[in-house]
C-alpha positions in Angstrom: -154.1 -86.5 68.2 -154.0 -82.6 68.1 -154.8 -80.7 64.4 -152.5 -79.1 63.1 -152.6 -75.3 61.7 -151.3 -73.3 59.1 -150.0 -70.0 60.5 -148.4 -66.7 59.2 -145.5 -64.8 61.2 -143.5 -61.7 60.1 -145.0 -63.0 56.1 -143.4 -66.8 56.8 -145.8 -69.3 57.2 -145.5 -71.9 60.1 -147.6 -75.2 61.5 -148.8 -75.5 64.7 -150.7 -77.5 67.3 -154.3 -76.0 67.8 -153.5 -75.7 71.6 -150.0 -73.7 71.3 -150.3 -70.2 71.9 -148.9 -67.9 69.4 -145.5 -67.2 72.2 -145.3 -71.0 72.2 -145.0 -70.9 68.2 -142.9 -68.3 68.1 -140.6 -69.5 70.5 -140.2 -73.2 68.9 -139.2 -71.4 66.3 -136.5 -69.6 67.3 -138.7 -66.0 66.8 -137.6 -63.4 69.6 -140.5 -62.3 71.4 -139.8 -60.6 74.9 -141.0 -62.0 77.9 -141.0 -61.2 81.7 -143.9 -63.0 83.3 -144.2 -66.2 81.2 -142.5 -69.2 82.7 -142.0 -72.5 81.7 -142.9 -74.5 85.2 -146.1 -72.4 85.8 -149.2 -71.3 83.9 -149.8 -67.8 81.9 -149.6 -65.1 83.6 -150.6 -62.6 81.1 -149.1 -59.4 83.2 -146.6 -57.8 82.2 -147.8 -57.4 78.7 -144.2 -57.1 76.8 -145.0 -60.0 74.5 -147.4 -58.2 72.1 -147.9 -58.6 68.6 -150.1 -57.5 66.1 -152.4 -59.7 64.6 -154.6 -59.0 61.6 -158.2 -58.1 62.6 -157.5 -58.3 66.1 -154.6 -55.3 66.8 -151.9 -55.4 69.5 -152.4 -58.6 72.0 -150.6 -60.5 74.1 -148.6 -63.1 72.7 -148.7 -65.3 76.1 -152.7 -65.7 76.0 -153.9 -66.0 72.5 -154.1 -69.2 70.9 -153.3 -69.7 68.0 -156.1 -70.1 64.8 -156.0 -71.5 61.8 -155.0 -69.0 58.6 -153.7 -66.5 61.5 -151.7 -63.4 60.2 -149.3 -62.1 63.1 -146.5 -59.9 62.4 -143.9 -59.5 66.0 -142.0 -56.8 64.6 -143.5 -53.6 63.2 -143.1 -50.3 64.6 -146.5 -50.3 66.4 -145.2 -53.3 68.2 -141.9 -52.0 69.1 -143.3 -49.0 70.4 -146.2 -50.8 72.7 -143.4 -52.9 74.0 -141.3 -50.0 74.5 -144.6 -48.0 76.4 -144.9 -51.1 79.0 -141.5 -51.7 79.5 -140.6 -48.0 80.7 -144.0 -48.6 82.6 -142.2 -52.0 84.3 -139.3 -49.4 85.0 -141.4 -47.3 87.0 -141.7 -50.2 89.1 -138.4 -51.6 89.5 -136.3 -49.2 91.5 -132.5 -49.7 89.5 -129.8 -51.2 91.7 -127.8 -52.9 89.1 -124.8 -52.4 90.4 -125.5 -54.3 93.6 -127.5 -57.1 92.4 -125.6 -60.5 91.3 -128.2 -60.7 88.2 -126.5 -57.2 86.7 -124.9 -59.7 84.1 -128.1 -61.9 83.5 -130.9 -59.8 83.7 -133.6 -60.0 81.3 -135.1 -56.7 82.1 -132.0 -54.6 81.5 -131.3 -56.4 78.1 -134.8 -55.6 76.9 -134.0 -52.0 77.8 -131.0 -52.0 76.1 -132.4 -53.6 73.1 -135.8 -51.3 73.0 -133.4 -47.9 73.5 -135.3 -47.2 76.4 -134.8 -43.9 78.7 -135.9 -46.1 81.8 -135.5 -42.6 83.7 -138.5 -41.3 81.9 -141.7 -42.1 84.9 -140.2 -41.4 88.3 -139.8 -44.9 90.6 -143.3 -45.1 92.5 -141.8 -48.1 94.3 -138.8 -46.1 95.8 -140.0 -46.1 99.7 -140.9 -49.5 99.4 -139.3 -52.0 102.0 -137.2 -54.7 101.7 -138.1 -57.9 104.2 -135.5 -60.6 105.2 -136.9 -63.8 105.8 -135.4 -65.3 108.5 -132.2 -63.6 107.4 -131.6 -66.1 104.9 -134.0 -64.9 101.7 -134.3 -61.4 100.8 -137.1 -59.9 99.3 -136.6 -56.0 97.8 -140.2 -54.6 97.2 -138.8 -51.8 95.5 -137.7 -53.9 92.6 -140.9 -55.9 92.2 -142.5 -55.1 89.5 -146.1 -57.3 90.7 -145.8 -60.4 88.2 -147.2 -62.7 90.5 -144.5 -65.2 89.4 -143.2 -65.7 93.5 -146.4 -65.7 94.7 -147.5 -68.6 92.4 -144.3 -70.8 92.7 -144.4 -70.7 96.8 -148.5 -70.9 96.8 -148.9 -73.6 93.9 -145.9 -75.3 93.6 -144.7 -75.5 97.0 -147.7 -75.0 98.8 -145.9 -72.8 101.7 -148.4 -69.9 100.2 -146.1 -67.2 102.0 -146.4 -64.2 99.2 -149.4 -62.1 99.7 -150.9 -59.6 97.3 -152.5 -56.5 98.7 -153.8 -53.1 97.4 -154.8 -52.7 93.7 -154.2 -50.1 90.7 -150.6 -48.6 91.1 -151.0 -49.2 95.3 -150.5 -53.3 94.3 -147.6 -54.8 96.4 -146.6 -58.2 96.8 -145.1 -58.7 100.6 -144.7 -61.5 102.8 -148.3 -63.2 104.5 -149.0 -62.3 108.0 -150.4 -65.7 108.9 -148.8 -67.4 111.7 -149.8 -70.3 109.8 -147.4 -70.3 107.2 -143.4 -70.0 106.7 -141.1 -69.7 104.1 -138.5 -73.1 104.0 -135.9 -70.9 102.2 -136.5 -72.9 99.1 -135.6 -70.4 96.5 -137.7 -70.8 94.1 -139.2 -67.4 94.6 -135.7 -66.4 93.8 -134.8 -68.7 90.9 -138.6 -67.6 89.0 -138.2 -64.6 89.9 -137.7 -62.3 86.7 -135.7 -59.1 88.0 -133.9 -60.0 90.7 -136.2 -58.6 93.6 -135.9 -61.4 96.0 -132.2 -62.9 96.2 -130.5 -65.3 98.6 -129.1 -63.0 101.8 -125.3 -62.7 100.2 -122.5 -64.5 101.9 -120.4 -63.4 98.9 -119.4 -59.9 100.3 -117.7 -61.7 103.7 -115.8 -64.6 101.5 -114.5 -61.4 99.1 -112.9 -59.6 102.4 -111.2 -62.6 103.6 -109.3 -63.0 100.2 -109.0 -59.8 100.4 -107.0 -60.0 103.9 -105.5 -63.7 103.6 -101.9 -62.3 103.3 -102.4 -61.4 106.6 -104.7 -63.6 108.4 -103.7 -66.9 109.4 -106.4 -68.5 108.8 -106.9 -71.2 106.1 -109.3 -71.0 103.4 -111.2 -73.9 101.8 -113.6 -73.9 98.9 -115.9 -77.1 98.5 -117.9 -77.3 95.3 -121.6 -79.4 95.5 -122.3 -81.8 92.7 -124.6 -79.7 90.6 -122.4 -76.8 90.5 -120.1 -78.3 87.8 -123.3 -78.8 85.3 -125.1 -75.4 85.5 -122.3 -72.9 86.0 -121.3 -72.8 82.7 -124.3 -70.9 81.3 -123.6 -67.7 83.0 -121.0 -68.4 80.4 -123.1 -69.3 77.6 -122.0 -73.0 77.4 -124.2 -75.9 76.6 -126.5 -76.9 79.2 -125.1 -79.6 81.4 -121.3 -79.0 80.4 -119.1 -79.9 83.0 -116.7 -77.7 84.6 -114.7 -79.6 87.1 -111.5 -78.3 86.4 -112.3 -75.0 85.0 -114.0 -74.6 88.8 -110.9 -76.2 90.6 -108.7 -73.4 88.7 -110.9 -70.5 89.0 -111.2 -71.2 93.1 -107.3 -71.2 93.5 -107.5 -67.9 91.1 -109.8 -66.3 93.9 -107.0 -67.2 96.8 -108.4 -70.0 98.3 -105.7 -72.2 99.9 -108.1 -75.5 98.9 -110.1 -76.6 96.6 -112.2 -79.6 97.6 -115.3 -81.7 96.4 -118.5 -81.9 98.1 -119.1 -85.4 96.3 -116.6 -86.7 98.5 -118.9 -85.9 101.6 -122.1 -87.2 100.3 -119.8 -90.5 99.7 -120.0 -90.3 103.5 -123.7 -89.3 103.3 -124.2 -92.6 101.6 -122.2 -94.6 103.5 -123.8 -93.2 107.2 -127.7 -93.2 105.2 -126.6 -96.9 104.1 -126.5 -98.4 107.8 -129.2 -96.0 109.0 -131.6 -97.6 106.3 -130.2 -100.8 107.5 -130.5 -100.0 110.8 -133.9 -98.7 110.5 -135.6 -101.8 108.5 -134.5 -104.1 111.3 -135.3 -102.3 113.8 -138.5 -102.4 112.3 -139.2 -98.8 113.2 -142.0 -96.6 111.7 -141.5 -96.5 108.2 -140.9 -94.5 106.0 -137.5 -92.8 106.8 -137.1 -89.8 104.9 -134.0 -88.5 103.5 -132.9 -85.2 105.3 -129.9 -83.9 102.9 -132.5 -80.9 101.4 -132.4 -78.2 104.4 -135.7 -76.8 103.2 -137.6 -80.4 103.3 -136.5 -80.6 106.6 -137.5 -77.0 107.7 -140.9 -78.0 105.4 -141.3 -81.3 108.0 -140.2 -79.1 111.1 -142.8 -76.7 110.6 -145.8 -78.0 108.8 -145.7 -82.1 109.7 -143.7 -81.9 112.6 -145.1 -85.5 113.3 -142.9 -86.5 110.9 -139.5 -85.4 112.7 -139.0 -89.1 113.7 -139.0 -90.4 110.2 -136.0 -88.0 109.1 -132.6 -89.7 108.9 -130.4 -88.4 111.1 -127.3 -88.3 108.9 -126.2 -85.2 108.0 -126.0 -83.2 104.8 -122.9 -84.0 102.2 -121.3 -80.1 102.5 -121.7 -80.3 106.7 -119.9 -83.7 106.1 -117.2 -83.4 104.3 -116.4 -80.1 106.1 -116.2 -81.9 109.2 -113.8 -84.2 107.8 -111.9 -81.1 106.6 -111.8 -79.7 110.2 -111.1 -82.8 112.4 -109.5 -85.7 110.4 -107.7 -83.8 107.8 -107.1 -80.6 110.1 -104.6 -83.3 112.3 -103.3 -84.6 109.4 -102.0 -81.0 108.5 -101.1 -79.8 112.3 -104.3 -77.0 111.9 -106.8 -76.1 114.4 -110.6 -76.6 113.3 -110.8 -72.5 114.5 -107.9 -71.6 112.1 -110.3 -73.4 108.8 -112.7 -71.4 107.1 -115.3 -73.7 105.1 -116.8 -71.5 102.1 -119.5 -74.2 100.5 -120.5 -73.1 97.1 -124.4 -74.4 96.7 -127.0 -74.6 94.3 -129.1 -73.8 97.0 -130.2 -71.1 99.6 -131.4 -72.8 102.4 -128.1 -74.2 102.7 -127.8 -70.6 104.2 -130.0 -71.4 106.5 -128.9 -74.9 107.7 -125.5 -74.0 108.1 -126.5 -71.2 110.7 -128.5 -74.0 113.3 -127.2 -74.9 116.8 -127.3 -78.5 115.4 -124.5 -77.8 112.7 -122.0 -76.5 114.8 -118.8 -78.7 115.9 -116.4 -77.5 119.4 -118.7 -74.4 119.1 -117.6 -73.6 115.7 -119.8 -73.5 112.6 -119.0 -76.4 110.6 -119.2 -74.6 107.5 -118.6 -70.7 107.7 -120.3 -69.6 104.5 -122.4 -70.5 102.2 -122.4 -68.7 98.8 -124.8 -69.9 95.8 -123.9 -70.4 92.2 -124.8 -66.9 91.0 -122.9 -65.5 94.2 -119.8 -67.4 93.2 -119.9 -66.4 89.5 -120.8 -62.5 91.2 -117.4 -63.1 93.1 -115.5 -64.3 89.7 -116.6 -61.3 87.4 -115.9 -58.7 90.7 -111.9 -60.1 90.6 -111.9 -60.2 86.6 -111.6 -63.8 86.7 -112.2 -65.0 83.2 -113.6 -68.5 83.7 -114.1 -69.7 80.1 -110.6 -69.5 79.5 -108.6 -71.1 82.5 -107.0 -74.0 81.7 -108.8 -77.0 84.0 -107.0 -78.2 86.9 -107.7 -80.9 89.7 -109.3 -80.5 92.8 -107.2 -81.0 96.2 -107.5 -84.4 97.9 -108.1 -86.4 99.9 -111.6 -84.4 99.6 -110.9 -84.2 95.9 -112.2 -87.1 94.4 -115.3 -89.2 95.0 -117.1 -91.9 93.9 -119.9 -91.6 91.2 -122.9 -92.5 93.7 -121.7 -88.8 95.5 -121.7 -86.9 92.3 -125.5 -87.8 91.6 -126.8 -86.5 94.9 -127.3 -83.3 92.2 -130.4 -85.0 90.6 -133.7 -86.3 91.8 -133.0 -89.8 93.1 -129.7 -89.5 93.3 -129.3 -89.6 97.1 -131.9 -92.4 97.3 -129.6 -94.7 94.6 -126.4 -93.7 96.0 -127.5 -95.0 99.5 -129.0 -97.8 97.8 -126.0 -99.2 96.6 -124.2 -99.0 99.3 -127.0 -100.9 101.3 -127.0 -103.8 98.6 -123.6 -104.5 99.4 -123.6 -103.7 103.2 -126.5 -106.6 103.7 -124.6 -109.1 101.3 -121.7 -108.5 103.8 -124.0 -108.6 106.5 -125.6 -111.8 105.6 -122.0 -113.3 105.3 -120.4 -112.3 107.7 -123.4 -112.0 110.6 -122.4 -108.4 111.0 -121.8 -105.1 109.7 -118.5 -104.5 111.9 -116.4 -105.1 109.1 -118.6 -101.7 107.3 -118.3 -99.8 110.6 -114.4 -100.5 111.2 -114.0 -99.3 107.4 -112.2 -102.5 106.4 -111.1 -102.3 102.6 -113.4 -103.2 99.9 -111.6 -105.3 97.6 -110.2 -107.5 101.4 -113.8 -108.5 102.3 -114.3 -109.9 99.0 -111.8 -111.5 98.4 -111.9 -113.0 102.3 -116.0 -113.7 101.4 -115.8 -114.9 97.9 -119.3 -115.7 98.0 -119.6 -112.0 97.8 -121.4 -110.9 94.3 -120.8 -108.0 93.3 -123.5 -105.5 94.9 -126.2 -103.7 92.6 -124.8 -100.5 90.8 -127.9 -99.1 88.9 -131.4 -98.5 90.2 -132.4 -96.2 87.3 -136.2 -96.7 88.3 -135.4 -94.1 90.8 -134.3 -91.7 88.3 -136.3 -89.0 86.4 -138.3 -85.6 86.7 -141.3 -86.2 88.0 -143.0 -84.6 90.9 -143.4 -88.3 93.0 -142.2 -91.3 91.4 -142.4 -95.1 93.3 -140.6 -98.3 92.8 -140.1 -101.5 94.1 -136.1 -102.7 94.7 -134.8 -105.4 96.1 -131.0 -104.8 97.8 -129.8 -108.1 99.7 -132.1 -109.9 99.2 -134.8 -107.0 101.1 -138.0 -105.9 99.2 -138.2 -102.2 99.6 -141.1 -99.8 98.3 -139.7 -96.6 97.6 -140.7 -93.2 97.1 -139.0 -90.2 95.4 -139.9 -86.6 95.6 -139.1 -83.4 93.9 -140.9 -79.9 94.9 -142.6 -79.4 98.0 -146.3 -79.5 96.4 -145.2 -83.1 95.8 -144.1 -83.8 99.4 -147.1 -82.1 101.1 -148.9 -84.5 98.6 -147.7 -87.3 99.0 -147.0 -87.0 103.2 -151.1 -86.5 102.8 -151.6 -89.6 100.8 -149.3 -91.4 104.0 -151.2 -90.3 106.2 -154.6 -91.0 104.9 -153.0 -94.9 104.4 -153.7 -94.3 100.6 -150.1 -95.5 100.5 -147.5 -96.8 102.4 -143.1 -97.1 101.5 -139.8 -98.3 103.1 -137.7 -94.8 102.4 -138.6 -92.1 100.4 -136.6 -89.8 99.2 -137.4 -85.5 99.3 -135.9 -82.7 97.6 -137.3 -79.4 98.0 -136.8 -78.1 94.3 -138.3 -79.1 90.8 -135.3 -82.0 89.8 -133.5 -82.1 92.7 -130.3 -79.7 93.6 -129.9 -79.0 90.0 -133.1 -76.8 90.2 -131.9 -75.4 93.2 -133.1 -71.6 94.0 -129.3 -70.6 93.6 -128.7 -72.2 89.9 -128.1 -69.8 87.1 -131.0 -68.2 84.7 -133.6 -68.9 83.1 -134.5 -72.7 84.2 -137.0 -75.0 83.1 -137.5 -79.0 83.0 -135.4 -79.3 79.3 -132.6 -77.5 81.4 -132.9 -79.3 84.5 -132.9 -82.9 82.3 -129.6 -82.0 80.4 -127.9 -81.0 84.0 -129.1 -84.2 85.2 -128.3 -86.4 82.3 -124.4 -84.5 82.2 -124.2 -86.0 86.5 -125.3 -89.0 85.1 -122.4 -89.3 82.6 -119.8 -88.5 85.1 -121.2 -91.0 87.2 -120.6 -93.5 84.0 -117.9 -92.9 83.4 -115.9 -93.5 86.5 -114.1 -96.4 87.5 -115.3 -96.1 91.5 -119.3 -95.7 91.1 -120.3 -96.8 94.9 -119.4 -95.1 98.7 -117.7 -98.4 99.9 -115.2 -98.8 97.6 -113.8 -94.8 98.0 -110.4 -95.4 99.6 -110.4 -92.3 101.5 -113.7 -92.9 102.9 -112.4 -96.0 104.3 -109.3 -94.8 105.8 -111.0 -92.3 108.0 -113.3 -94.7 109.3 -110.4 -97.4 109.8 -107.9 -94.9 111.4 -109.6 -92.0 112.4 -113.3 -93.0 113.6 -112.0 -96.6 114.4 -115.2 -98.4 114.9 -116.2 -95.6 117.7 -119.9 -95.4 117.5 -119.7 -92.3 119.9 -117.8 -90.2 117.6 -119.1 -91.7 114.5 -122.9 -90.5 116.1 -121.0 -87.4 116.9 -119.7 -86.5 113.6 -121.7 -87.9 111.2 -125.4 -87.1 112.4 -128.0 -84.3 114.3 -131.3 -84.3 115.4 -134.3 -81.8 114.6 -136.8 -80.3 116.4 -140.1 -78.9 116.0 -139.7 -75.4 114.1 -141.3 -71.6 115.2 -142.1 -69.3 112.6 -139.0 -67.8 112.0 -140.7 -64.8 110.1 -139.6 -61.8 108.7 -137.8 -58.3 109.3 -138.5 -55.1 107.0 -135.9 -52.9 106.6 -137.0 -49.6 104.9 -134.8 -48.4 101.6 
């Protein structure tokens, strides 16, 4: 057990652990200390040299790096601090070319509110970074050099955390610039957590919102339809650009402020990873008979799969081959429900609003595409869509909630906690529970394919029980955690995986036979979806937790908690897919392939 000290701040005396540094301190106790290069999810930094504070016998230091000492004497706000702060801040400026007015972080930007709270003429040392270039990687992350102001933070999230080392660090003094690595070696996934660590907005998601804002703009006179889907997460992080509680959900607040913007629908990506579920389900199934290679991975996190593609592609076999839950229920929206409302899959425009960038990147392959069409048009992230709200004055705290469109309106609970790490791994695995029950009853799954009503087959097979509903050993933040389930009567060991440091690990530890699982589970970012590289600022594992706990409750608290018993899920298979394997394969799944460096472009500023 740690000793605890006896410290002084600002004349106020406080206790600490003997490890804590004095930031630490001050921050637990509510003491305002700016900070640009200190994050929670990585170690100190110690670079941008904001966080000073004076400290009896010692002078000015950095709050970030000294620990914090028994009978210590720190004061965080005398002039001498103020000014120091105010010296390296203007210095920062110098390095961060301005370009507020186009950046979606103009209204969450820590570096302008320090300048605004310091009264800082960030004019004063001309912008040495002005010339520098901006690179697009693969035309799905952007990276602005000429707003980087060098804190390393990009470089150590992609190098240590998701091991795809692709920031390199060249030059020193005031020639220091952090660019994209040359190695052939290496690629960028288009993860985004270079974009959600990243402290001034220089690297972003390539925006999508500027193309959505024109078509509202023109819809008066276009024929086309326009459809908004939101994903899970969305509805438990967008609320703090807002500066509501972490995890509140917005459901209808989001329903209503999508029909503000124009859109003609307003649909639910839950109700696509319902099908996600229900297609993973019978894959699983399908896969465990066949007794093919195991494991089989999940594929729903775009940047996992471009992570497999291009550094294990010996692992492309293991990927399910069911598709993502936004690619799914867009489909849906432009076949089955585009004949139900007499509209041509051309004449539907699919905006997806993600947590995530790669989705960016996913929705732009060969493999996503249905008649020739892109199955979803656009793909704008959570800060994009709250960027769009604030452009058209849309005052999202205060519209009164509404319900989102069906029949892609509502979903079961298993789809709403594809957000969280482990959710798509429990949703699938209750729907497998009761799919092998049926199975084992019946001697087939035809009455799962041909969509035949829940509630029918039980009451036809009364010896039926009522199929698993919870496997909370599969839930929680952790890099890799592994459990053993059982689902009809089957013995799986499972695997699940959040952050790509943890998959490169553990796809190591597979192949070195240091261990061995039935299905494992990947999701490119910290948490899952709800630390997705598109999710609003700051984040951290306390924020990611109360998003995940809020899906969690939702998923509680509804009466349908499981794929199979979601009515319209049912009806497309028993009237539209119909027990056709040809179109189910057609619509439902895609296949990968080995990836080439996609690289980079520089475009000169």
């Amino acid at each position: 057990m740690q000793k605890k000290i006896k410290i002084t701040i600002n004349h106020k005396q406080y206790f600490s652990q003997e490890s804590q540094t004095i930031l630490d301190v001050c921050q637990a106790n509510g003491i305002d200390i700016p900070t640009l290069c200190k994050h929670p999810d990585l170690v100190i930094q110690g670079k941008c040299r904001i966080c000073l504070v004076e400290v009896e016998g010692q002078g000015i230091i950095t709050a970030c790096t000294q620990t914090a000492a028994d009978g210590m004497e720190i004061k965080t706000d005398t002039l001498l601090v103020k000014r120091a702060r105010a010296v390296n801040l203007e210095m920062i400026y110098a390095e961060h070319i301005e370009k507020c007015s186009s950046c979606i972080q103009e209204h969450s930007c820590a570096l302008k509110d320090y300048a605004n709270q310091y009264g800082l003429k960030i004019t004063r040392y001309q912008d040495r970074k002005a010339k520098l270039p901006a690179w697009h990687f693969g035309d799905f992350i952007q990276f602005d050099s000429s707003k980087c102001i060098d804190c390393g933070i990009c470089s150590e999230v992609c190098t240590d955390k998701q091991t795809c080392d692709f920031y390199q660090t060249i030059n020193k003094g005031y020639q220091t610039q952090t660019k994209p690595t040359d190695d052939p070696k290496k690629d960028c996934t288009y993860c985004g957590q270079c974009v959600v660590h990243c402290p001034v907005g220089a690297v972003q998601g390539v925006p999508h919102w500027q193309f959505v804002e024109e078509l509202l703009k023109n819809k008066k006179t276009s024929a086309k339809t326009l459809v908004a889907q939101i994903a899970p997460s969305i509805r438990v992080s967008i609320g703090e650009e807002y500066n509501f509680a972490y995890g509140q959900i917005t459901s209808g607040q989001l329903a209503a402020s999508m029909r503000a913007l124009g859109f003609d629908v307003a649909f639910d990506v839950s109700a696509g990873a319902d099908f996600t579920s229900y297609e993973e389900a019978l894959e699983l199934i399908h896969w465990l008979e066949a007794k093919k290679d195991r494991p089989m991975f999940t594929a729903c996190c775009p940047a996992w799969v471009k992570f497999v593609e291009f550094y294990y592609p010996e692992f492309i076999s293991h990927l399910t081959t069911t598709r993502s839950p936004h690619i799914h229920s867009a489909i849906i929206t432009k076949t089955y429900w585009a004949e139900l409302m007499g509209k041509k899959p051309q004449d539907i425009i699919v905006v997806s609003i993600m947590p995530c960038t790669a989705k960016k990147q996913e929705i732009s392959l060969t493999t996503q595409r249905y008649q020739h069409l892109p199955i979803v048009d656009y793909v704008v992230t959570t800060r994009e869509y709250v960027y769009l709200l604030r452009r058209a004055k849309i005052d999202f705290p205060k519209l009164a909630s509404k319900e989102l469109d069906n029949p892609l309106g509502n979903s079961s609970g298993a789809g709403v906690i594809y957000g969280a790490s482990g959710g798509v791994m429990e949703s699938a695995l209750r729907s497998a529970d009761y799919m092998l029950r049926v199975k084992k009853e019946t001697g087939s799954l035809k009455p799962i394919i041909n969509g035949e009503n829940y509630q029918l087959i039980k009451n036809r097979y009364s010896r039926i029980s009522q199929s698993r509903i919870e496997f909370t050993q599969v839930r929680g933040q952790q890099g890799i955690k592994e459990a053993a389930v059982n689902i009809g009567g089957k013995n799986l060991r499972v695997a699940i995986v959040s952050g790509l440091g943890s998959a490169r690990k553990l796809i190591e530890n597979i192949k070195a036979k240091k261990c061995q699982y039935d299905y494992v589970e990947v999701m490119a970012c910290p948490g899952g979806c709800i630390g997705g590289g598109g999710q609003p600022l700051p984040v951290s594992a306390e924020i990611r937790a109360k998003r995940a706990a809020a899906l969690y409750n939702i998923d509680q608290n509804l009466v349908i908690r499981v794929a199979h018993e979601n009515k319209f899920l049912l009806t497309v298979y028993r009237d539209y897919f119909k027990g056709r394997q040809e179109l189910i394969e057609q619509l439902m799944h895609c296949q990968y392939n080995v990836a080439n460096r996609a690289g980079y472009k520089k475009i000169t500023n």
